[in-house]
C-alpha positions in Angstrom: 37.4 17.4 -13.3 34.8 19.9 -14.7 31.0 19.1 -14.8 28.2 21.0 -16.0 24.5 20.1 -15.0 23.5 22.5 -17.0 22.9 22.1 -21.1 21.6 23.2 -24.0 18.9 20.3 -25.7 18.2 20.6 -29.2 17.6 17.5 -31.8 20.8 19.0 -33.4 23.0 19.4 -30.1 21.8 16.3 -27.5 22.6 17.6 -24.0 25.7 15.5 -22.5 27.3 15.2 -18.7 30.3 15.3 -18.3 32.0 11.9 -17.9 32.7 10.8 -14.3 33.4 7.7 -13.2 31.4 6.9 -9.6 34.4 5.3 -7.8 36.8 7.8 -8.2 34.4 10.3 -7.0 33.7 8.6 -4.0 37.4 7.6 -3.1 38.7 11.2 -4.0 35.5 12.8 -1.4 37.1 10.0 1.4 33.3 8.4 1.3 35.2 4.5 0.6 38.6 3.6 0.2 40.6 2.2 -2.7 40.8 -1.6 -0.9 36.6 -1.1 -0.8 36.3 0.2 -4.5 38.4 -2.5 -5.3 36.2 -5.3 -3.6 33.2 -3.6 -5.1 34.5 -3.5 -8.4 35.1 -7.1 -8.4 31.6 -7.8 -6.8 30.0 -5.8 -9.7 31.7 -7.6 -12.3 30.7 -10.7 -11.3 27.2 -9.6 -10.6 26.7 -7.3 -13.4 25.0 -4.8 -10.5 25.2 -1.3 -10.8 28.4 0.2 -8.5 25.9 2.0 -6.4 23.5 -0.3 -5.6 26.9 -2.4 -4.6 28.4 -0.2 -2.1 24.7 1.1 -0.8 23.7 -2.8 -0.3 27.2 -3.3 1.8 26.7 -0.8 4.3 29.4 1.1 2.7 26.8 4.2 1.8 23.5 5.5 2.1 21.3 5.6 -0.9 20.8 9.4 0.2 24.3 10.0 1.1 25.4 8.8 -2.2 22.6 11.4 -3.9 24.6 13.9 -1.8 27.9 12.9 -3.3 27.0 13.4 -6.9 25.3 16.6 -6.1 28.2 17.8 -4.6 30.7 16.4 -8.0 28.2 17.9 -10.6 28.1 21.0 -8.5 23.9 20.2 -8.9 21.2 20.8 -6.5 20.4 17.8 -4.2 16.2 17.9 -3.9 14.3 15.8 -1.6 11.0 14.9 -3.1 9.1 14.3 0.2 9.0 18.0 0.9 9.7 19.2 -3.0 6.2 20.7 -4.5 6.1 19.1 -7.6 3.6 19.9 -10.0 1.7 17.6 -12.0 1.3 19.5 -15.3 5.8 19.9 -15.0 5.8 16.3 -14.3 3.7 14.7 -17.1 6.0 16.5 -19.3 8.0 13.6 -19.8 5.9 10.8 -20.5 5.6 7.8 -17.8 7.5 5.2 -19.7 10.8 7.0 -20.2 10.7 9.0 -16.5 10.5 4.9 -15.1 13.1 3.9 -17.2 15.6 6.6 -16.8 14.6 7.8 -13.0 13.7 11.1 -14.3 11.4 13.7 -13.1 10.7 17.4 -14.2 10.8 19.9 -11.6 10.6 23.2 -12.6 10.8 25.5 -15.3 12.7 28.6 -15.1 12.5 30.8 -18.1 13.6 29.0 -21.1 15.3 25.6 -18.7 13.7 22.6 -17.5 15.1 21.4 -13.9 15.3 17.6 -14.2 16.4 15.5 -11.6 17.9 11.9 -12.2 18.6 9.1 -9.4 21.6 8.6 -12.0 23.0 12.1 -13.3 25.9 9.4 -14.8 23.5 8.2 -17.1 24.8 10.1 -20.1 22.4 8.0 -22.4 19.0 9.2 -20.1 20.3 12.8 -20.3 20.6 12.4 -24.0 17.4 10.7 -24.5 15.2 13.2 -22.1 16.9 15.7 -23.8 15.6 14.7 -27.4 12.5 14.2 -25.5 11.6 17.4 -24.3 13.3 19.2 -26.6 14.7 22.4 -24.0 17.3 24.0 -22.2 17.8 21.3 -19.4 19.1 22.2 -15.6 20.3 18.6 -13.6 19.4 18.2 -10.0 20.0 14.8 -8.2 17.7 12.5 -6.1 17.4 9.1 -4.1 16.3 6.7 -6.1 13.9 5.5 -3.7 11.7 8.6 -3.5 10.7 8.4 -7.1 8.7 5.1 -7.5 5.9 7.2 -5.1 6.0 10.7 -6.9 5.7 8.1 -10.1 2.9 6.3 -8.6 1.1 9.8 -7.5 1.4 11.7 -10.7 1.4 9.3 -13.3 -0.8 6.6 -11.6 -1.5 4.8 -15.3 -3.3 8.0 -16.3 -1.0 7.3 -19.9 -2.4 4.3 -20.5 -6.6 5.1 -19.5 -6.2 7.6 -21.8 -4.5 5.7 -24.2 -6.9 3.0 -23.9 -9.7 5.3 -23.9 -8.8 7.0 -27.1 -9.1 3.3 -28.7 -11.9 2.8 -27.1 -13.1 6.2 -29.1 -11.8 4.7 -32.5 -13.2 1.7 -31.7 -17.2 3.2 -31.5 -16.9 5.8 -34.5 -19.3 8.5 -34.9 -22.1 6.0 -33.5 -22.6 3.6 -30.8 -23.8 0.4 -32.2 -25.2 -1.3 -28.9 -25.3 -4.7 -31.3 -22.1 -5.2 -31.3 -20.7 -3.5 -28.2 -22.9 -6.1 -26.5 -20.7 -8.9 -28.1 -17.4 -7.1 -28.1 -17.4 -6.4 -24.7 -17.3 -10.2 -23.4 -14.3 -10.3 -24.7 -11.2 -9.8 -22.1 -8.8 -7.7 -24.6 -12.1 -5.3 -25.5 -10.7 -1.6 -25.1 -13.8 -1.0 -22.6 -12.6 -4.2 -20.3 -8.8 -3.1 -20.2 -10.1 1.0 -19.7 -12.2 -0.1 -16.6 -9.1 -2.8 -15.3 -7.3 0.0 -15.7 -9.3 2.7 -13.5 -9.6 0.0 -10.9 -5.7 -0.5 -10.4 -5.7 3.4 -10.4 -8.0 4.0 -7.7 -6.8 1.2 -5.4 -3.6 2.4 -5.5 -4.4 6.4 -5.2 -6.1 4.8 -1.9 -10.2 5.5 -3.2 -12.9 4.6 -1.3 -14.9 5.9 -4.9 -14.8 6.3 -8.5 -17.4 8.3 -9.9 -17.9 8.0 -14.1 -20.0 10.9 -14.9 -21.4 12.2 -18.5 -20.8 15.9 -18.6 -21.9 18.4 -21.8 -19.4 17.4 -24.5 -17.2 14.9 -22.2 -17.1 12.4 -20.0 -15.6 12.9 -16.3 -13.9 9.9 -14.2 -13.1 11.3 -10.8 -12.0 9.0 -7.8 -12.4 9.9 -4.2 -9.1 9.7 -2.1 -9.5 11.3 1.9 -13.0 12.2 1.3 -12.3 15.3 -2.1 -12.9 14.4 -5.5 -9.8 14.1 -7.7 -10.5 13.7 -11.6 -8.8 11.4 -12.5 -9.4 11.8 -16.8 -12.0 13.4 -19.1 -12.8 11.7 -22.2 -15.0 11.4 -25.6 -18.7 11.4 -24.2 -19.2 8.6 -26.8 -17.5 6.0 -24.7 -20.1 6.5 -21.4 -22.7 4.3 -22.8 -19.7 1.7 -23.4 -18.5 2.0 -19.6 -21.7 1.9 -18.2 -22.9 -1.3 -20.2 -19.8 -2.9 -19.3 -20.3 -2.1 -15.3 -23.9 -3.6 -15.6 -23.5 -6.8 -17.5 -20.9 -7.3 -14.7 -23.0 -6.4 -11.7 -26.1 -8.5 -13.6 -28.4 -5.6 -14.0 -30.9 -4.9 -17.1 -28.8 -3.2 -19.7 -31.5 -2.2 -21.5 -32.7 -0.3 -18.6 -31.7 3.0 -18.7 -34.4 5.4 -17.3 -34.7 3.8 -13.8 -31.7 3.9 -11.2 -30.3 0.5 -10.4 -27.8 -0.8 -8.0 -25.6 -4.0 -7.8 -22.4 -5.3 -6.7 -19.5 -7.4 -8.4 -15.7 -7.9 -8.0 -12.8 -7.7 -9.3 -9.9 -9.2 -9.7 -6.5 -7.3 -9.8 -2.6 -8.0 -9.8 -2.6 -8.0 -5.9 -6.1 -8.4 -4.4 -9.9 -9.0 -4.8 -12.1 -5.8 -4.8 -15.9 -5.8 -4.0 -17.8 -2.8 -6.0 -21.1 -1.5 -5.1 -22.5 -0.3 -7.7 -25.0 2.7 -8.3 -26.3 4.0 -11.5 -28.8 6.7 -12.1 -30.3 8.8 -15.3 -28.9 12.0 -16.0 -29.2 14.9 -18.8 -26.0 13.9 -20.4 -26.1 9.5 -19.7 -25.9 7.2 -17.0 -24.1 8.6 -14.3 -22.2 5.5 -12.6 -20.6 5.2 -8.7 -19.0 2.8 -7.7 -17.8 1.9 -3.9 -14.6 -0.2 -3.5 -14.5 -2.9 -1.0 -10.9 -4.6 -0.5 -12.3 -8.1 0.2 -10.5 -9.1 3.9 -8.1 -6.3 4.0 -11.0 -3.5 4.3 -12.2 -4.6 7.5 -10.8 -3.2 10.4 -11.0 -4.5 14.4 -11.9 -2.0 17.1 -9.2 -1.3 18.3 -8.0 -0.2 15.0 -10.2 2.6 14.8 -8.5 4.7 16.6 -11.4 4.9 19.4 -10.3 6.6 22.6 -9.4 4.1 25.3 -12.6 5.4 27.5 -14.8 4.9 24.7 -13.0 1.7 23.2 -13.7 0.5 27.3 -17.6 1.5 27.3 -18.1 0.5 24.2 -17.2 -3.2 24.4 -18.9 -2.9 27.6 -22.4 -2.3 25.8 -21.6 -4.8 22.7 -21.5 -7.5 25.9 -25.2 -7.0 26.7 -27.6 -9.5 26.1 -30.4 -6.7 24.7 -31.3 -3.2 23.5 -30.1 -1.1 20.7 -26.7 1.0 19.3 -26.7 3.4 17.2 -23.7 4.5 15.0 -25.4 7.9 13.4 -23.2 10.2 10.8 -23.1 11.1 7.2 -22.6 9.1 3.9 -18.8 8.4 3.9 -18.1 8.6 7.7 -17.5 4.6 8.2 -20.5 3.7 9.8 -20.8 0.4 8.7 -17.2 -0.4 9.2 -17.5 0.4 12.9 -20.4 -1.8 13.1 -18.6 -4.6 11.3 -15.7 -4.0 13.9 -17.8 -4.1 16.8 -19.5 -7.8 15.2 -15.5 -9.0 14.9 -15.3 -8.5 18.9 -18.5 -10.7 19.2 -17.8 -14.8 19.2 -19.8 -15.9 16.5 -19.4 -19.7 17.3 -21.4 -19.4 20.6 -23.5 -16.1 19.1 -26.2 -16.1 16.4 -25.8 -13.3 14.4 -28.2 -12.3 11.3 -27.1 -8.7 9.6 -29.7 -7.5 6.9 -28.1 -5.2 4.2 -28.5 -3.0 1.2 -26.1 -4.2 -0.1 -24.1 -6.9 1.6 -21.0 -4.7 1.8 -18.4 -7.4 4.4 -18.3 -10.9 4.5 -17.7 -12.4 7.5 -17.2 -16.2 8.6 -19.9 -17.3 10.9 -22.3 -14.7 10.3 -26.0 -15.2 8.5 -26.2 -12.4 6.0 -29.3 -11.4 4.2 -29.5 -8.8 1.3 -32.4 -6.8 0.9 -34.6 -6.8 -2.3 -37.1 -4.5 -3.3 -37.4 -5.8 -6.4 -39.3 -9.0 -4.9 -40.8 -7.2 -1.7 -37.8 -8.2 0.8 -37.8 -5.0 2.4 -35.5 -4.0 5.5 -39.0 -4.5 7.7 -39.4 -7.7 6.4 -36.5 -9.1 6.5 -36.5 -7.8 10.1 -39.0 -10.2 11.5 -37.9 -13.2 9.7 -34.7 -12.6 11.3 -36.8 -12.7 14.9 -37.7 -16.0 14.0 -34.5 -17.4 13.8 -33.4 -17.4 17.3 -30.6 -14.6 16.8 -28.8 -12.8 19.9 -27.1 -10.2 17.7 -29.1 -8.7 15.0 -27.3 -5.9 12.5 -29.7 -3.9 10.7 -27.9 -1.7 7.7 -30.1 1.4 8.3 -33.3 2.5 10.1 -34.7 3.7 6.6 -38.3 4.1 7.9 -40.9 3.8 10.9 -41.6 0.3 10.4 -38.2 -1.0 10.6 -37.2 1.4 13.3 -40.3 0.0 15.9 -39.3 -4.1 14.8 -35.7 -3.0 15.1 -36.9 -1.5 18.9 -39.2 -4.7 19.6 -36.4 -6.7 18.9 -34.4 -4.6 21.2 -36.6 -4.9 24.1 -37.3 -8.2 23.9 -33.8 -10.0 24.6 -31.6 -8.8 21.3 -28.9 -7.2 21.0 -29.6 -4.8 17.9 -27.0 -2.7 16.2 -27.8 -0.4 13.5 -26.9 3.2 11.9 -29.5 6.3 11.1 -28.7 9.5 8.9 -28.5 12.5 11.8 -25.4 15.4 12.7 -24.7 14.3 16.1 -25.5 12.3 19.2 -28.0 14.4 20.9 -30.8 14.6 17.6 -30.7 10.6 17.6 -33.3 9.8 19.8 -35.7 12.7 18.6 -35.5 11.3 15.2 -36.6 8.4 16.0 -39.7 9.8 17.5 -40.3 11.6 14.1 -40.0 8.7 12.2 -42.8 7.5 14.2 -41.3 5.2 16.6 -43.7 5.8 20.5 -41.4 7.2 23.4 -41.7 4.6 25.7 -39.9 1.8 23.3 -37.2 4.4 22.4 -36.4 5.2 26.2 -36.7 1.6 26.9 -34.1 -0.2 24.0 -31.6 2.5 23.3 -28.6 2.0 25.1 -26.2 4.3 23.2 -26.0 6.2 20.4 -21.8 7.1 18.9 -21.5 9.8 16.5 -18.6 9.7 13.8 -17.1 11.9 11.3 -14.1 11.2 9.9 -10.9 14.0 10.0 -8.9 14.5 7.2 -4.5 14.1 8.8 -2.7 16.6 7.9 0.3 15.6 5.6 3.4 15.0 7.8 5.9 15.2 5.1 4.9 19.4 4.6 3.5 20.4 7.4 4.3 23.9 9.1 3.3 26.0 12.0 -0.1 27.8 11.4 -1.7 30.8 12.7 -4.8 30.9 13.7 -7.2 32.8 11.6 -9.9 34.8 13.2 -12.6 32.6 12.2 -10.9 29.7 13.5 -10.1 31.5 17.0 -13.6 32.1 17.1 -14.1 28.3 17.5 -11.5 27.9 19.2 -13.4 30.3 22.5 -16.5 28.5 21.6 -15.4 25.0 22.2 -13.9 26.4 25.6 -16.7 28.3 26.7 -19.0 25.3 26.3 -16.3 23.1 28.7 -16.5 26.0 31.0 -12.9 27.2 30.0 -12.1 30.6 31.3 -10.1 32.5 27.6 -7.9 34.7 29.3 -6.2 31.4 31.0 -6.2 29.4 28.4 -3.6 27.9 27.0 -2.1 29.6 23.0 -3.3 26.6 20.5 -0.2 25.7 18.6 -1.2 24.5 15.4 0.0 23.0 11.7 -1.2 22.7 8.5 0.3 21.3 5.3 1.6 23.4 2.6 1.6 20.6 0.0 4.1 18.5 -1.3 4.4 16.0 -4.1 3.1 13.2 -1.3 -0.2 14.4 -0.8 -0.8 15.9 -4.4 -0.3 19.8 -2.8 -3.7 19.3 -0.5 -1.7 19.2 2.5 -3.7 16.1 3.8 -3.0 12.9 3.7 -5.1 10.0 5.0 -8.0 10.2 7.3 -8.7 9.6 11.1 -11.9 8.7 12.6 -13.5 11.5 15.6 -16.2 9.5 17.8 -18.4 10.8 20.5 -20.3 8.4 22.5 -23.6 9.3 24.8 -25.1 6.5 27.3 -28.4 6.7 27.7 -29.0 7.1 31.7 -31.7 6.8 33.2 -32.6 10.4 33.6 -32.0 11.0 29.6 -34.5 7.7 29.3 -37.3 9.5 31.3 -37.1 13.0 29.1 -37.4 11.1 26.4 -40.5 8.5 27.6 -42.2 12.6 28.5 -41.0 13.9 24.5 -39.1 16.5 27.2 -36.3 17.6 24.7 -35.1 20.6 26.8 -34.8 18.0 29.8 -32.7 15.8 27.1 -30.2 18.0 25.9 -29.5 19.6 29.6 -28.2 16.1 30.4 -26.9 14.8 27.3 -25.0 17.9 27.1 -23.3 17.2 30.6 -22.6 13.9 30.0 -21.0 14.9 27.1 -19.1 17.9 28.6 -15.0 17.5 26.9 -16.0 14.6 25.1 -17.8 16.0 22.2 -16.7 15.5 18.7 -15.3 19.6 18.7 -13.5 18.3 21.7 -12.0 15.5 20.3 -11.0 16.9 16.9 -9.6 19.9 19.0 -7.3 17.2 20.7 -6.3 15.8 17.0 -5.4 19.5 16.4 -2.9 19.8 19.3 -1.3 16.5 18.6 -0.5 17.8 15.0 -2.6 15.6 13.4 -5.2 17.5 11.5 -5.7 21.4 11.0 -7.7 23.7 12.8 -9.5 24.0 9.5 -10.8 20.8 9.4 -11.3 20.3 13.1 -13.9 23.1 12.7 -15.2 21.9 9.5 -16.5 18.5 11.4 -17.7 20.5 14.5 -20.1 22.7 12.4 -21.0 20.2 10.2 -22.3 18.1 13.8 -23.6 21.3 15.2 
């Protein structure tokens, strides 16, 4: 039987495989029997399945095995996409609709030949039709069917159609925006604009964004969503349409449209194929437009329990021990982005809000919880954080969840509250544990109500996990060995008898779009306030402070505990040093 992968495409010459038929293959390679292709052949014509899916569904075969099979017959290469470094710009050659349809992807391109691979290299009709498609010398490789629907959801991930639906957006508005009629049009559910920004939603919740950023540039507009904490853009398009997008985004989140000099947030949701999305929204002047942000909240699914966090079992222990207090504050401190609020929302789940009283006050709102009295903050009509705050005193809470300690009033009420019989949780903006309490004192807060109410402050970054499916043995670069001594020398670690650091990092693969990351874990550390840490800061003694803290907080630090992600093969030495700077 001779087979050629391997043909020449041309609109005159369509590239053809030769004919095999699946069952003989397998019966003359001993993978079934004739009794088994027999049953199988009956099955499939009372079915009308496909002969592989058949045997694979009968135990008879592996989908992968099968792949193998074929490989072997065409005398092609067998390619496994989890570890195959596709590239995007190869992969986009064929266009989304006829890749789905025919379980096709590009691979490479050597010299004048394109490597394809098919889930089905018997489909002599795909090979014609990609053929005619892309219009060169084509190589065949074979895949399991099952690995494509993900490389299809990574590289194409609807970008087709928002570009598609942003060019008739473009046609729609002409050389000039009249805001007259966009203001009708876009009421309308088939409006370009509403299916563009449908669109970029499903696209971001299913790249996994915690973002999407829509930014006027000089000459074009940027959409870039945020997936493990790095901007990916996502399209760029006609500048034109930014005023269109924006207006859209703030008739939805009920904000002045007319208003365009003056930052305004808001929130909304949004309804997709498989789930409800809250979306905080931010918009703010720039040289080119309104540059828009939005956050994405999965409504239910978003909100994790403690124990999900992936908090070490002593801190997970000592932690639940402090949320069962009956009074003083906790502080979850760390950058934009590091899910402060979520471990705050986590820690309310553990509390029993039939028998507890608990009042959060937001800006925005960003979980909804059963049981809970939520209050949003408006500046617009004077209900600031501060005031909020004391109203809440009023109404006989034991818990009380304050969304940031913004300023000096807030953060004294917040440490009233704290001493007088409430349980007060709340974040603040610093790099680490250790700073916490000092910036309060800056912010004008007096020493003796910040030794008194502050029980704990937990710092949290969160690490970038290195991408399982392409990661490698690393060495250790001199800047990163560097760290490595420091971290030991401040646990008292001698180098010379310490143990070689064995670590990975991801090359990149078509699963985690060639960063070599994929997904994120949180890094906590946790410091107790004792009582000696409580007296250096009632004397403004910071040297006394640190010396403590520092002991209490000896192998437990957040370098520590990334260090321990690192040996576990779960993140990089890169990025464990990359959080341990950024919290120096």
């Amino acid at each position: 039987m001779s087979t050629t992968p391997e043909a020449t495409a041309s609109p005159d010459a369509p590239p053809r495989a030769a004919k095999l038929r699946l069952g003989d293959v397998l019966v003359e390679q001993n993978v079934i029997s004739a009794a088994q292709l027999t049953q199988a052949l009956e099955l499939q014509r009372a079915t009308g399945k496909k002969l592989g899916r058949i045997l694979i569904e009968a135990n008879l075969i592996t989908e992968e095995a099968l792949a193998h099979v074929l490989a072997r017959q065409l005398r092609a290469p067998f390619v496994n996409l989890r570890t195959f470094p596709l590239k995007a710009e190869l992969v986009r050659l064929l266009p989304e609709t006829p890749a789905r349809r025919f379980k096709a992807v590009v691979l490479e391109e050597r010299n004048d030949t394109l490597l394809v691979a098919m889930a089905d290299p018997l489909d002599l009709f795909g090979f014609d039709e990609i053929a005619k498609l892309l219009k060169r010398r084509l190589a065949m490789a074979v895949v399991a069917e099952s690995q494509l629907a993900a490389v299809f959801d990574k590289h194409y991930r609807r970008s087709d159609e928002i570009s598609g639906l942003a060019k008739a957006l473009e046609k729609d508005l002409g050389d000039a925006v009249d805001f007259g009629a966009l203001t009708a049009s876009v009421g309308q559910e088939g409006a370009p604009v509403v299916r563009l920004l449908q669109s970029v939603f499903e696209d971001a919740t299913r790249a996994g964004a915690s973002d999407v950023h829509i930014e006027p540039q000089e000459g074009e507009l940027q959409i870039r969503n945020r997936v493990d904490g790095l901007l990916q853009t996502l399209m760029t398009a006609d500048l034109r349409i930014a005023p269109a997008l924006a207006q859209r985004l703030k008739l939805m989140a009920g904000l002045d449209i007319s208003e365009k000099r003056l930052p305004q947030d808001g929130r909304f949701s949004v309804r997709l194929s498989d789930r409800t999305l809250d979306v905080r929204l931010s918009t703010m002047p720039s040289q080119y437009g309104e540059s828009v942000v939005m956050r994405l909240l999965g409504q239910g699914s978003a909100l994790r329990r403690l124990h999900q966090l992936g908090l070490p079992e002593d801190l997970l222990t000592r932690f639940r021990e402090l949320l069962g207090r009956d009074s003083g504050m906790i502080l979850v401190t760390g950058p934009t982005g590091s899910g402060k609020t979520s471990t705050l929302y986590a820690a309310l789940a553990e509390l029993d809000a039939q028998q507890t009283k608990i009042i959060t006050v937001e800006d925005p709102v960003e979980y909804r919880l059963p049981g809970l009295t939520q209050v949003q903050v408006n500046e617009k009509i004077e209900l600031s954080f501060s005031r909020v705050l004391r109203a809440a005193l009023r109404q006989d809470p034991d818990v009380i969840l304050v969304g940031e300690m913004r300023d000096a009033e807030t953060a004294e009420i917040g440490l009233r509250a704290a001493i007088t019989g409430h349980l007060l949780l709340s974040t603040l903006h610093t790099k680490d544990t250790l700073s916490t309490p000092f910036r309060l004192l800056d912010m004008g807060a007096p020493p003796f109500m910040v030794a008194t109410s502050l029980q704990a402050v937990m710092a949290q970054r969160l690490l970038r996990a290195v991408c399982p499916h392409c990661a490698e043995p690393h060495e250790a670069t001199a800047q990163e060995l560097a760290w490595l001594r420091q971290v030991r020398a401040f646990n008292g670690i001698d180098e010379a008898n310490a143990t070689p650091v064995a670590s990975v990092s991801g090359r990149g693969c078509a699963e985690c779009h060639g960063t070599g990351y994929h997904g994120r874990v949180g890094v906590y550390e946790m410091l107790e306030i004792d009582p000696d840490m409580a007296l250096a800061i009632q004397r403004n003694d910071a040297g006394a402070f640190l010396t403590r803290a520092r002991q209490s907080l000896k192998g437990k630090t957040l370098a520590d505990r990334s260090l321990g992600f690192v040996l576990q093969h779960r993140t990089t030495l890169a990025e464990a040093m990359r959080i341990s700077v950024d919290a120096e």
